[in-house]
Backbone as ProteinMPNN parsed JSONL, in Angstrom:
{"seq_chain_A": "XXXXXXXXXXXXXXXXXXXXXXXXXXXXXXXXXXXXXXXXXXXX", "coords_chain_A": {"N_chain_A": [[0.848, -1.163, 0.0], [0.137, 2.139, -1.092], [1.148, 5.392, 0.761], [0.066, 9.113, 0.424], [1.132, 11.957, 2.032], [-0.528, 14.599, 2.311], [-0.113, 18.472, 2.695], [-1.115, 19.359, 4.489], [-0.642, 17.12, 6.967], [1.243, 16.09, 9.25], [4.947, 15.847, 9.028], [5.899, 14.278, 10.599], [4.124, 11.886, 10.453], [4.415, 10.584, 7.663], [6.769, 9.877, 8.234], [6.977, 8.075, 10.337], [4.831, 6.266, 9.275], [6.395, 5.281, 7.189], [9.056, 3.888, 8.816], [7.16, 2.057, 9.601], [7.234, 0.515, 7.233], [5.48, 1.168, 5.164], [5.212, 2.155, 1.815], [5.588, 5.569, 1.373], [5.183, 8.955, 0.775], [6.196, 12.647, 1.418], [4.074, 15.647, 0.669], [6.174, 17.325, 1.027], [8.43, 15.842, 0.391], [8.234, 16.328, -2.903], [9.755, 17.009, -5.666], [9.077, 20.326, -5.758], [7.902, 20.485, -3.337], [5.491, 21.727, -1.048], [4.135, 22.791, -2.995], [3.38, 21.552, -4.957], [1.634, 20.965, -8.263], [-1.681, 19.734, -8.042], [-2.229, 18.118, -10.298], [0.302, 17.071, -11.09], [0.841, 15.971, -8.754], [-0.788, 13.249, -9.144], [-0.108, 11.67, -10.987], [1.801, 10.261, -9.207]], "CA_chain_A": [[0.0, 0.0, 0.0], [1.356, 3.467, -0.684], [0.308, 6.491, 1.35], [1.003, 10.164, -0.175], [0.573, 12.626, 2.843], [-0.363, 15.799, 2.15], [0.863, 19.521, 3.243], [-1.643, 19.838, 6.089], [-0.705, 16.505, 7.546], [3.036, 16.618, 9.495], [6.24, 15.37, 8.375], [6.263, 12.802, 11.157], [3.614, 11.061, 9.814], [4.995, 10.202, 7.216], [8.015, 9.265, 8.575], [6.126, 6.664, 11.082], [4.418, 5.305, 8.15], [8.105, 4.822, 6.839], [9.194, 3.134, 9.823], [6.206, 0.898, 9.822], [7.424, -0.547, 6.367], [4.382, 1.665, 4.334], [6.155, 3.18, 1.135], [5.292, 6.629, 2.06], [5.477, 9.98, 0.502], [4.654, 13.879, 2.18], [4.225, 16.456, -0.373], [7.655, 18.029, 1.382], [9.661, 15.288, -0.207], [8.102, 16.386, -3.718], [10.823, 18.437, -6.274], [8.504, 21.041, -5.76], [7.347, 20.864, -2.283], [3.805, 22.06, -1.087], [3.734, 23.819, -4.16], [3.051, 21.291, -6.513], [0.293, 21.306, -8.439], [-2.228, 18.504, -7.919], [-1.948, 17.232, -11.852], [1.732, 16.09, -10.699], [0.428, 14.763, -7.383], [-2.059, 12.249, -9.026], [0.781, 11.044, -11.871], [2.251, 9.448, -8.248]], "C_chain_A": [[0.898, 1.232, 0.0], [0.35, 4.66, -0.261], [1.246, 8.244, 0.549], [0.7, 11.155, 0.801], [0.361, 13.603, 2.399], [-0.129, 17.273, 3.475], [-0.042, 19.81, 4.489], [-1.405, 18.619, 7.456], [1.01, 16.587, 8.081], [4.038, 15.719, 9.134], [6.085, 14.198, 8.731], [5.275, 12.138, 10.705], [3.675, 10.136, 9.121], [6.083, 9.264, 7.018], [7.761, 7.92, 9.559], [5.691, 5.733, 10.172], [5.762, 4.494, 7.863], [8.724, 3.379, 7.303], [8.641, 1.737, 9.493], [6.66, -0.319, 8.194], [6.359, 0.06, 5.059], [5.22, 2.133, 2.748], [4.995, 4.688, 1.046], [5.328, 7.945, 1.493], [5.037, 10.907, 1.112], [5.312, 14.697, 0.632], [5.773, 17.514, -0.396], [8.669, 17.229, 0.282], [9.577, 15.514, -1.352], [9.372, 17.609, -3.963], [10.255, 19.575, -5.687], [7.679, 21.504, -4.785], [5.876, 20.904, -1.608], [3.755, 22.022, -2.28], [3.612, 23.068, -5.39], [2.443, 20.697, -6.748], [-0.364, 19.442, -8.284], [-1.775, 17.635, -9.012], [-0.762, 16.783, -11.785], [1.178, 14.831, -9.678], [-0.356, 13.123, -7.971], [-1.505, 11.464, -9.994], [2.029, 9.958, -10.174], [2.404, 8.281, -7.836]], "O_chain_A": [[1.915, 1.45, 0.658], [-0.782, 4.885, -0.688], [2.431, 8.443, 0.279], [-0.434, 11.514, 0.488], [1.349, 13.865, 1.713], [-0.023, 17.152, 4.696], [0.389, 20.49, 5.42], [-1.762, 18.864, 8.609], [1.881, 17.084, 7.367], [3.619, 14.579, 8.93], [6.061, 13.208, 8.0], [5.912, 11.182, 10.263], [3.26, 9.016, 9.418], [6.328, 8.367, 6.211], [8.395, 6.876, 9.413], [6.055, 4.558, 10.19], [6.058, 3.36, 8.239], [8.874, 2.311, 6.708], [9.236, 0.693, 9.225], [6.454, -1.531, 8.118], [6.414, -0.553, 3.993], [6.267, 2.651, 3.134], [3.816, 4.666, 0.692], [6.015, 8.365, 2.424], [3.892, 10.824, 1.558], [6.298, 14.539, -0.088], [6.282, 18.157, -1.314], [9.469, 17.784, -0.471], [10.645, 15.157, -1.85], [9.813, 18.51, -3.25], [11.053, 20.03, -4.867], [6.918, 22.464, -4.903], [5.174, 19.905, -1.766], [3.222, 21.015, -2.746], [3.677, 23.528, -6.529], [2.197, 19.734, -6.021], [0.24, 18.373, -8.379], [-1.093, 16.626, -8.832], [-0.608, 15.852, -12.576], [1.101, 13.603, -9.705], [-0.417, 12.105, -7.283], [-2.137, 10.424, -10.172], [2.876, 9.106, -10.443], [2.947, 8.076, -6.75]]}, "name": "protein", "num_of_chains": 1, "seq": "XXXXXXXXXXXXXXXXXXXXXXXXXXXXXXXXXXXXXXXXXXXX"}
């Protein structure tokens, strides 16, 4: 299962997921940060 967090949810989240073995993404680790645009997000 892959989880993609987004920018209102917190880093650690993510990073727990991680941990747990989840493959994991937050929108931080994107090239582009928050800031990029959904139509990237959903090519994920």
């Amino acid at each position: 299962m892959k989880f993609l967090i987004d920018a209102q949810l917190p880093m650690r989240l993510a990073r727990i997921l991680q941990i747990a073995g989840y493959d994991t993404v937050h929108t931080l680790d994107l090239p582009q940060k928050n800031a990029t645009p959904d139509t990237e997000i959903n090519l994920i």
